[in-house]
C-alpha positions in Angstrom: -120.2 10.6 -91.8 -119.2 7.6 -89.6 -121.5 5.1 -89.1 -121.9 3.4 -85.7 -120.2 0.2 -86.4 -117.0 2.1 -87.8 -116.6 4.4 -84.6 -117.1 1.0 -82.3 -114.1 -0.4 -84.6 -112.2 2.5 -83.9 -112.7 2.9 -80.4 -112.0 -0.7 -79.9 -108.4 -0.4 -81.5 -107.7 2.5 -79.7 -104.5 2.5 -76.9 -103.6 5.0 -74.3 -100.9 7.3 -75.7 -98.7 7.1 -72.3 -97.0 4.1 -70.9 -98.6 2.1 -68.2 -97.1 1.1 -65.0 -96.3 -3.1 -65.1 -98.5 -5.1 -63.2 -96.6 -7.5 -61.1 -97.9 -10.7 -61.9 -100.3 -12.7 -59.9 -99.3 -15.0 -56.8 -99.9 -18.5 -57.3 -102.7 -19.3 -54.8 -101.8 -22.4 -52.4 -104.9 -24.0 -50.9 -107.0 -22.1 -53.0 -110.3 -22.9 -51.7 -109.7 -21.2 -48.7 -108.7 -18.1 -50.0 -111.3 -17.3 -52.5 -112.2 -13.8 -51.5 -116.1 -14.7 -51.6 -115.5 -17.1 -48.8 -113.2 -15.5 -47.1 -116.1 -12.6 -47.3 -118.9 -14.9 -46.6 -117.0 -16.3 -43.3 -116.4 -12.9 -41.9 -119.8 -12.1 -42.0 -121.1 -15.4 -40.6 -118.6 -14.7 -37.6 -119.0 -11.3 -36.9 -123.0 -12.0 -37.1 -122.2 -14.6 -35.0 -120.6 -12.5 -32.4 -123.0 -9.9 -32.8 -126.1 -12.2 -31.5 -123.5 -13.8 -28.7 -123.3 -10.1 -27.3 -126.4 -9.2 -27.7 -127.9 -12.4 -25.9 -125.1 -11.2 -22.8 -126.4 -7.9 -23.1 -129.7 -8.7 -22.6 -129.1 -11.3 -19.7 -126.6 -9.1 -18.3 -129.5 -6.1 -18.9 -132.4 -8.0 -17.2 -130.7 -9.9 -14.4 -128.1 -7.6 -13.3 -125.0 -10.3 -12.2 -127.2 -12.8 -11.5 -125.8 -15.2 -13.6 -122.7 -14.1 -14.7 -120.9 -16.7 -13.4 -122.8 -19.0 -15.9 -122.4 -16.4 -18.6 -118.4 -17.0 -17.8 -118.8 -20.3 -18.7 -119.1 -20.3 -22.8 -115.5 -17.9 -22.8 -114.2 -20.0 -20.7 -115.1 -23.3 -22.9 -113.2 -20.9 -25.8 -110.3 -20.3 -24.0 -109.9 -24.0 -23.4 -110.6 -24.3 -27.0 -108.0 -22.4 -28.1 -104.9 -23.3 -25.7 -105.8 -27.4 -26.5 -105.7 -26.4 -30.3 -102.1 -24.7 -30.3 -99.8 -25.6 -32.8 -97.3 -28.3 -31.8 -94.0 -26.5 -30.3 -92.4 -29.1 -28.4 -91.8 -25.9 -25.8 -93.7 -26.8 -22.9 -93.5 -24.9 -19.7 -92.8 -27.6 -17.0 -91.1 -25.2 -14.0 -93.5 -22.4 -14.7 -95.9 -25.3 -14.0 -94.0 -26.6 -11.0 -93.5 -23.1 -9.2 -97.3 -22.2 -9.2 -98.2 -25.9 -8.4 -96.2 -25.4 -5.2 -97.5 -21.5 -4.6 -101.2 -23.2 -5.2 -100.3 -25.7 -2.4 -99.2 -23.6 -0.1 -102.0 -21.2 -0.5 -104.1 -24.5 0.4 -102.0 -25.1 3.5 -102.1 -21.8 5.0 -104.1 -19.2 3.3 -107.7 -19.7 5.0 -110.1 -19.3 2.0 -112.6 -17.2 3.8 -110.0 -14.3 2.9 -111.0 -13.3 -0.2 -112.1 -11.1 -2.8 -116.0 -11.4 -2.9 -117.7 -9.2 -6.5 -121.2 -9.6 -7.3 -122.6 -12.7 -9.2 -119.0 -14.4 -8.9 -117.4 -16.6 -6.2 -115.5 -15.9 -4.1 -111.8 -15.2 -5.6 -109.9 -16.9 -3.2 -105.8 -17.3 -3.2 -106.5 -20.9 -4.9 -108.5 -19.7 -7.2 -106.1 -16.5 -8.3 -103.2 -19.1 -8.3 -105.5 -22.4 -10.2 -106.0 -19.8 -13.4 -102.4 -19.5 -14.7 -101.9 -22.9 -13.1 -104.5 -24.3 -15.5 -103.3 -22.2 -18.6 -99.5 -22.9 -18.6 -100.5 -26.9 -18.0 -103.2 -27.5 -20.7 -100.8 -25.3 -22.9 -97.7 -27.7 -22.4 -100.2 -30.5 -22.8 -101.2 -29.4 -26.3 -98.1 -27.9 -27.4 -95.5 -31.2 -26.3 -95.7 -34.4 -27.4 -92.6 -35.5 -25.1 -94.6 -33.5 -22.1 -97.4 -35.6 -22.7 -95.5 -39.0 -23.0 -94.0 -38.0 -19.8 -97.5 -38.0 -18.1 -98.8 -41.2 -20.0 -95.5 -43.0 -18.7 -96.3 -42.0 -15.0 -100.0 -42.7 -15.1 -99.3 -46.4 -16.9 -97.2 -47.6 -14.3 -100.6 -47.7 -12.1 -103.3 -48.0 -14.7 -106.2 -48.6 -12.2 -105.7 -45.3 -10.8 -106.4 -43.2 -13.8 -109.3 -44.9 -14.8 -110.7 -44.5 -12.0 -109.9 -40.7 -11.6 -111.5 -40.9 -15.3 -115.1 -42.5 -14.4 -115.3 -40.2 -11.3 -115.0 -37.1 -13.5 -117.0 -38.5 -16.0 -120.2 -39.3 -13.4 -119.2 -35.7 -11.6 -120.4 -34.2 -15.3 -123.0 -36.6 -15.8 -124.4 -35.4 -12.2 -125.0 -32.4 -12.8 -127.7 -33.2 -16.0 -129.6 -35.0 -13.2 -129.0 -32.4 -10.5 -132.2 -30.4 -9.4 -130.1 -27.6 -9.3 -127.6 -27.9 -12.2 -126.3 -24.3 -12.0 -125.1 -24.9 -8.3 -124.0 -28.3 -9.6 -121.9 -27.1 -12.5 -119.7 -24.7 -9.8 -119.0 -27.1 -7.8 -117.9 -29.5 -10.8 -115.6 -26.7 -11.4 -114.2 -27.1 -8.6 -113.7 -30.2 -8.8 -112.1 -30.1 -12.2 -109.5 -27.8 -11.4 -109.1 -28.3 -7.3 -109.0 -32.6 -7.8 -109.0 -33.7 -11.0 -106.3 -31.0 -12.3 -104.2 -31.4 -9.3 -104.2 -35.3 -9.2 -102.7 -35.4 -13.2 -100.2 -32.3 -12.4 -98.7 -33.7 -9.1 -98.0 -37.1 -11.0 -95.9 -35.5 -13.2 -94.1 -32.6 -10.7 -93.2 -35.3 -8.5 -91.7 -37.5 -11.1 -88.5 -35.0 -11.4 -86.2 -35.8 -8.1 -86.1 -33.4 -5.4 -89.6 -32.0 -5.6 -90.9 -34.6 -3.6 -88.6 -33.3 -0.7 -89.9 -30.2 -1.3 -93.5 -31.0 -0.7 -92.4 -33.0 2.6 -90.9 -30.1 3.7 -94.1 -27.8 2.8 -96.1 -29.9 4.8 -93.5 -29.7 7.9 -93.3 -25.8 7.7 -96.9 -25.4 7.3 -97.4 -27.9 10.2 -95.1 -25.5 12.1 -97.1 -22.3 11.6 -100.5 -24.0 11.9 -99.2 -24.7 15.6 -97.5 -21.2 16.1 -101.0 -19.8 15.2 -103.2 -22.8 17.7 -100.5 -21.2 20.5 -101.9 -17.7 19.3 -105.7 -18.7 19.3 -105.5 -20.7 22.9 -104.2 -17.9 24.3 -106.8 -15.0 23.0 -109.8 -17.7 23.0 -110.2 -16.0 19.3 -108.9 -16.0 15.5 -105.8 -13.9 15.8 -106.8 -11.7 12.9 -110.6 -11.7 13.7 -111.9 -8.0 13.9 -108.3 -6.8 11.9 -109.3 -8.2 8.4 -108.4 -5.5 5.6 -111.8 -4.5 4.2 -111.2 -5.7 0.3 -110.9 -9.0 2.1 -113.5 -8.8 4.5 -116.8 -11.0 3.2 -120.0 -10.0 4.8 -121.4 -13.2 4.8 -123.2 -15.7 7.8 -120.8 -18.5 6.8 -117.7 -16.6 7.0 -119.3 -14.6 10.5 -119.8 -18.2 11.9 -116.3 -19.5 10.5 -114.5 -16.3 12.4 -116.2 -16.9 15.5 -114.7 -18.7 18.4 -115.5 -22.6 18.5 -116.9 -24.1 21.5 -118.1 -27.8 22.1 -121.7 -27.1 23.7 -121.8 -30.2 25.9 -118.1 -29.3 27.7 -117.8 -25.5 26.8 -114.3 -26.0 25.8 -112.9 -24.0 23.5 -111.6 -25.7 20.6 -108.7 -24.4 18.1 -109.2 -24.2 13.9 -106.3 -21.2 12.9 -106.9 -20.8 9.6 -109.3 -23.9 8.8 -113.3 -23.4 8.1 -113.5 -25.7 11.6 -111.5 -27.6 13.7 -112.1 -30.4 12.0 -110.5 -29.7 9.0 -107.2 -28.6 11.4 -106.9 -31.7 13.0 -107.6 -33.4 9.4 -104.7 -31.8 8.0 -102.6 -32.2 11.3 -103.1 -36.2 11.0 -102.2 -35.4 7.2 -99.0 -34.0 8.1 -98.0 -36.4 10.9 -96.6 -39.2 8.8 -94.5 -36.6 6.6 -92.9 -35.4 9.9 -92.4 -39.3 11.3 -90.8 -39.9 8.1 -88.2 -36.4 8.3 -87.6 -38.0 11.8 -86.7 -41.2 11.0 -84.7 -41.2 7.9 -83.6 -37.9 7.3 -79.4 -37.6 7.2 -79.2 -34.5 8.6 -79.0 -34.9 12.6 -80.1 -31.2 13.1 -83.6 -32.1 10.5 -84.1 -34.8 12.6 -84.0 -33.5 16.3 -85.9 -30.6 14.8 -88.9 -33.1 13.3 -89.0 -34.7 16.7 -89.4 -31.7 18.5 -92.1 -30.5 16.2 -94.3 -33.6 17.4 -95.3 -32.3 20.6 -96.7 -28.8 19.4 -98.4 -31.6 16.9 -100.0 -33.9 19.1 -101.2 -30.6 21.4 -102.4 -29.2 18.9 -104.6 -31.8 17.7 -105.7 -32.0 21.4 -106.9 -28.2 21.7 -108.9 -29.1 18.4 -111.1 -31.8 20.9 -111.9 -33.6 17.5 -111.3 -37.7 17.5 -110.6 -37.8 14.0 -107.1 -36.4 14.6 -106.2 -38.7 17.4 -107.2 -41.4 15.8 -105.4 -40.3 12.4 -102.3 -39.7 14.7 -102.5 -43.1 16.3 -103.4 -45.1 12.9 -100.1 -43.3 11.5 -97.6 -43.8 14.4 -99.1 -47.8 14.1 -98.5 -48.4 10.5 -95.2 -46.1 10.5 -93.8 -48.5 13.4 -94.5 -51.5 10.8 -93.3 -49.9 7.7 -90.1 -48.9 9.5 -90.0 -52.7 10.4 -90.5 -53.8 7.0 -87.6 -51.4 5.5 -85.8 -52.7 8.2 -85.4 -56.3 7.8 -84.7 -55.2 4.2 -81.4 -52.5 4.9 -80.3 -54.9 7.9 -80.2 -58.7 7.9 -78.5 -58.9 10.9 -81.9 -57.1 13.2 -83.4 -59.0 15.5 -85.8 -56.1 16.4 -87.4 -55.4 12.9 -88.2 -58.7 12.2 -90.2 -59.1 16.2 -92.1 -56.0 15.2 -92.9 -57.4 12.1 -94.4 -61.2 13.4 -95.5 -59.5 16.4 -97.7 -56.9 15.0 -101.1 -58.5 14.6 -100.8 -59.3 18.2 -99.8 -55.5 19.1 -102.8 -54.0 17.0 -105.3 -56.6 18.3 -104.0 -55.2 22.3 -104.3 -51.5 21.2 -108.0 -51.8 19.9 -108.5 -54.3 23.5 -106.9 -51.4 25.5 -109.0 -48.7 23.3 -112.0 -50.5 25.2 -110.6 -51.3 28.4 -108.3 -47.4 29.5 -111.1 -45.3 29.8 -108.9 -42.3 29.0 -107.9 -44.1 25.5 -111.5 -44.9 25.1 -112.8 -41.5 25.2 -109.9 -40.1 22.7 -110.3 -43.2 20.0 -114.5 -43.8 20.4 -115.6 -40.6 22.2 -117.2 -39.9 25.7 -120.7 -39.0 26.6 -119.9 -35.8 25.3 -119.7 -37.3 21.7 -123.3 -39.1 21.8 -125.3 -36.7 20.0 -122.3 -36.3 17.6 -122.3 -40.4 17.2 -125.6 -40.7 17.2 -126.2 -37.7 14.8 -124.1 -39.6 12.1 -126.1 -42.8 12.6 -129.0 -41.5 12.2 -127.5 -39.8 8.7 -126.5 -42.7 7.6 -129.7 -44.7 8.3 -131.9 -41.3 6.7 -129.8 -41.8 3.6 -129.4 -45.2 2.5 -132.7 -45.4 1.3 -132.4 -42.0 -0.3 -129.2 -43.9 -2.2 -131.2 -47.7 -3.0 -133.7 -45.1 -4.7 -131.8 -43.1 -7.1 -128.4 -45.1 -7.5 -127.2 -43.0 -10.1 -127.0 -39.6 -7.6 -129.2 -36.3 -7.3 -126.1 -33.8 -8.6 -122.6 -33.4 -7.5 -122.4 -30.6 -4.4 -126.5 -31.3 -3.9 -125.5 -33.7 -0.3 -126.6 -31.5 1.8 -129.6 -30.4 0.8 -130.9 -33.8 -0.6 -130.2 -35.3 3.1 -131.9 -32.4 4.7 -130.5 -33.5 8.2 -130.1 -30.4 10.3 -128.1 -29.8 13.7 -129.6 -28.6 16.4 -128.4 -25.2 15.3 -130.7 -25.5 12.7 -128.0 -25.9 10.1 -128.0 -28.4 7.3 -125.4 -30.9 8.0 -123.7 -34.1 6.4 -120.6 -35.6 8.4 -119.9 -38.8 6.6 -118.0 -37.7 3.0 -118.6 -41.5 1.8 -122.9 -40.6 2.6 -122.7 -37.5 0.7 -120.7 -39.1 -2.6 -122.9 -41.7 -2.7 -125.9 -39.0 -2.7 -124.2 -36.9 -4.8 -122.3 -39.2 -7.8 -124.4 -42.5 -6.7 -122.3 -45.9 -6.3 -120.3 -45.8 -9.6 -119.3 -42.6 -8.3 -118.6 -43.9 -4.5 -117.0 -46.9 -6.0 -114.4 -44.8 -8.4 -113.4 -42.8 -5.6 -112.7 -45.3 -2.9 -111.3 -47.8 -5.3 -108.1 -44.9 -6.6 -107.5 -43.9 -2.9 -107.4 -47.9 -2.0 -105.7 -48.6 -4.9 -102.8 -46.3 -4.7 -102.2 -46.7 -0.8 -101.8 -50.8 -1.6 -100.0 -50.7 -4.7 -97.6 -48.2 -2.7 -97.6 -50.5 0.5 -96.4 -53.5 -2.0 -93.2 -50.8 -3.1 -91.9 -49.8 0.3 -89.3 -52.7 0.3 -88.1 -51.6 -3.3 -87.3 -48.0 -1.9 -83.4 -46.6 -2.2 -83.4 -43.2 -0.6 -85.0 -40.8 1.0 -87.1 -39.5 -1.2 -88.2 -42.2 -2.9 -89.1 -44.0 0.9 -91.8 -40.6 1.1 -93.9 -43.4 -0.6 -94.1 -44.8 3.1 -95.9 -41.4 4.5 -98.0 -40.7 1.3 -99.4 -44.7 1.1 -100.0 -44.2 5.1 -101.8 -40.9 4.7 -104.2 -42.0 2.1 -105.5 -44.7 4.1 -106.0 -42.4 7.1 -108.0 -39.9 4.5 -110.4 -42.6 3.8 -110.4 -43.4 7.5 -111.2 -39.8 7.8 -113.9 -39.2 5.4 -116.4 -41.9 6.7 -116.5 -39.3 9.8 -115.9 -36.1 8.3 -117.6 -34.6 4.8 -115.6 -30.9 4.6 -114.1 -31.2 1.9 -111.0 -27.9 2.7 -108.3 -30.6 2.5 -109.1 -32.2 -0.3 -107.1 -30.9 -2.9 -104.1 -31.6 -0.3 -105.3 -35.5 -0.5 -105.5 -35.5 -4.6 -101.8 -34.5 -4.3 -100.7 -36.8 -2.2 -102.6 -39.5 -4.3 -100.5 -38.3 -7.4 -97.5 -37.7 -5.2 -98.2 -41.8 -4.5 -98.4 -42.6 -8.2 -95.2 -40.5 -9.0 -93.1 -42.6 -6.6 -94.6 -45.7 -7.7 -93.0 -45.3 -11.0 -89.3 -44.0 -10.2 -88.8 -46.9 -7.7 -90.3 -49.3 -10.2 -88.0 -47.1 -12.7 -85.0 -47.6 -10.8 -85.9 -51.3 -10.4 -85.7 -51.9 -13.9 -82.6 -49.7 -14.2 -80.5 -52.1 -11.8 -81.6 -54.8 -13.4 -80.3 -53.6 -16.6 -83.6 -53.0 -18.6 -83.2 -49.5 -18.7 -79.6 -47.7 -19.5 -78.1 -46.6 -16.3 -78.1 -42.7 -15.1 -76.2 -40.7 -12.4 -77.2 -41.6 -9.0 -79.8 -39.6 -7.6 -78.4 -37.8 -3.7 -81.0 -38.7 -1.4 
């Protein structure tokens, strides 16, 4: 009999009779502490509990509330997607013409797609043509950011060239967020800095670096002169019908049923004349004859220095429908914009003058006689009552003027008492001044940013524009083509924007201004570039064809 210790022997030595397959032998492990399986186990559960809770929290908001907040709800996946296209792996395969051709399409939708059109779901904004256009805008250019090194050299070598400018842009985005921790409504706060992100911020930084590559600087000029062309086909249109031309014909998965967008579609009238004033595709007429004084300069410029005889008699015939236009929109600001443009074109074209021809005796009378012209134009402003009523405003703007005073004296105490702001896109409200509609209304832009952002905010703002339109005043001299002279309308049209803004708080034309301010920067740099290049610190390129 075998005892137990002698069957355990046994059983111990004993081998399966038929051969075994090889085992392959074991991979080396590389980082090994990150690919123990208990971990790796220990990880997917964290995550997946993780994304179990996240879901379940959206159910449960989404349950209770219906879409009430789902537009906040959008905003932790969208903080993820951000996430992951700033964390891509380094490529040096950017996308800089994908980013170019929807940077145009965006512009264009902001030229001449009026964003009451729109898709409107519930709980989200309205998804306008900038908005379907900023998405893949915004992807493709924080994707080339994180995935190019030479992309984003490219962008620090433009925005150095004009330091001040950038920092500035930085501290007003930085008190824009900070606003909206002190806003009394931080939700409505937090959409409208989202706006501002993507509409401003975005669009300042990507037009600094589109406009650096030659040619698309033309192209934006001649953006502006087309749009400018159909804006007035359309004011023909409107005058004529005394009505929107597609008011009442609006496809129904565009149509918004909505007061704002009923009041924005319905014909414009000044109550104390009862003329009918034009907007086309603008929010009001204001914002039309905004963007018409924004356009004027551009089409001066095409006028003036273009080489092509035919572009040129073309621009100069366009100035006309411009200038009626801007009259059928019975708004000062454009008249005003118009005249402050055609006054410091006549001196820039002085300037460059003097410097192409030594031989002119007219540039340099223009030049040395210009203080003395401005001072008889503001004297005549007074003195021609016709020219008074367009530049200051008639009886029939007193409760306009003395609506904005009385703004501006409601709100400066509001501002001495809480310098730091009450919450970016909270203006309005905070002011509490009302038409006599009955509608809450703000007209001076510089009153509502100092409301909204408080002074640091204000200053930030005002101190980028300023900055940029004299820093590109100082460069007009140093300009060798065409192109490169588009500094002379973009530094003009930025002082007429802040001109504008201490009269007008809409904000539809805004994004148009950020791009002009980067436009500004963008030219700043290639003539200072070319500078340096004829000088011989740089190695010499092919000439550039104007």
């Amino acid at each position: 009999m075998i005892n137990r210790s002698e069957l355990l022997t046994k059983l111990g030595t004993w081998r399966w009779p038929f051969p075994r397959r090889a085992r392959k032998p074991a991979a080396p492990l590389v980082l090994g502490g990150y690919t123990q399986q208990q971990r790796r186990r220990r990880r997917r559960f964290i995550a997946s509990a993780t994304l179990a809770l996240i879901s379940l929290f959206y159910g449960l908001v989404v349950g209770a509330t219906g879409t009430i907040f789902l537009m906040q709800l959008l905003l932790l996946p969208a903080f993820a997607a951000f996430l992951v296209l700033w964390l891509l792996p380094e490529t040096d395969n950017p996308s800089p013409r994908l980013v170019e051709v929807l940077f145009f399409v965006y512009l264009g939708g902001a030229m001449l797609w009026p964003d009451y059109l729109a898709i409107a779901l519930p709980g989200l904004p309205w998804i306008t043509m900038g908005r379907i256009t900023a998405i893949p805008l915004a992807i493709f250019y924080i994707s080339s950011l994180s995935q190019s090194r030479h992309y984003r050299a490219e962008i620090k070598a433009v925005l150095a060239e004009v330091p001040v400018i950038w920092k500035a842009m930085a501290i007003f985005a930085a008190v824009a967020a900070f606003s909206v921790l002190v806003s009394d409504k931080p939700f409505a706060s937090a959409n409208r800095l989202f706006v501002a992100a993507y509409a401003w911020v975005m669009i300042f930084f990507i037009a600094s670096h589109v406009f650096r590559r030659p040619g698309t600087a033309t192209i934006f000029c001649y953006l502006v002169w087309a749009s400018t062309i159909v804006i007035c086909i359309i004011a023909v249109m409107e005058v004529r019908r005394q009505a929107i031309p597609w008011a009442g014909h609006i496809p129904n998965f565009l149509k918004i049923e909505d007061e704002a967008v009923q009041r924005m579609l319905s014909p414009k009238v000044r109550g104390s004349t009862g003329v009918f004033r034009a907007q086309t595709k603008f929010a009001s007429p204001l914002s039309m004859s905004e963007f018409l004084a924004l356009s004027a300069p551009f089409i001066m410029h095409i006028a003036a220095y273009h080489k092509n005889v035919v572009a040129r008699i073309a621009a100069v015939c366009t100035i006309p429908p411009l200038i009626w236009a801007i009259a059928k929109t019975d708004a000062r600001l454009g008249m005003i914009g118009l005249m402050f443009a055609s006054l410091l074109f006549i001196l820039a074209w002085a300037v460059m003058r003097m410097r192409q021809r030594k031989d002119s005796l007219l540039a340099p009378v223009v030049v040395l006689g210009y203080p003395l012209g401005f001072a008889a134009f503001i004297a005549a402003s007074f003195a021609i009552q016709r020219l008074k009523n367009i530049v200051w405003g008639s009886s029939a703007y007193s409760d306009s003027n003395q609506g904005r005073i009385d703004q501006v004296n409601k709100g400066l105490p509001m501002i001495l008492e809480r310098p730091w702001g009450y919450g970016i896109g909270r203006s309005g409200e905070t002011l509490g001044f009302t038409n006599p509609a009955g509608m809450i209304t703000i007209d001076n832009y510089m009153l509502s940013l100092a409301l909204e952002l408080g002074l640091i905010g204000l200053a930030a703002f005002v101190i980028m524009f300023a900055w940029a339109a004299l820093t590109g005043a100082k460069e007009i001299s140093r300009t060798y083509d065409f192109e490169s002279s588009l500094l002379v309308p973009a530094a003009i049209t930025l002082v007429n924007f802040l001109i504008i803004k201490t009269v007008l708080s809409q904000l539809e034309n805004l994004t148009l201004f950020f791009a002009v301010l980067g436009l500004t920067v963008a030219l700043i740099y290639r003539v200072r570039e070319h500078t340096r290049r004829a000088a011989g610190q740089l190695p010499q390129e092919a000439a550039i064809a104007p």
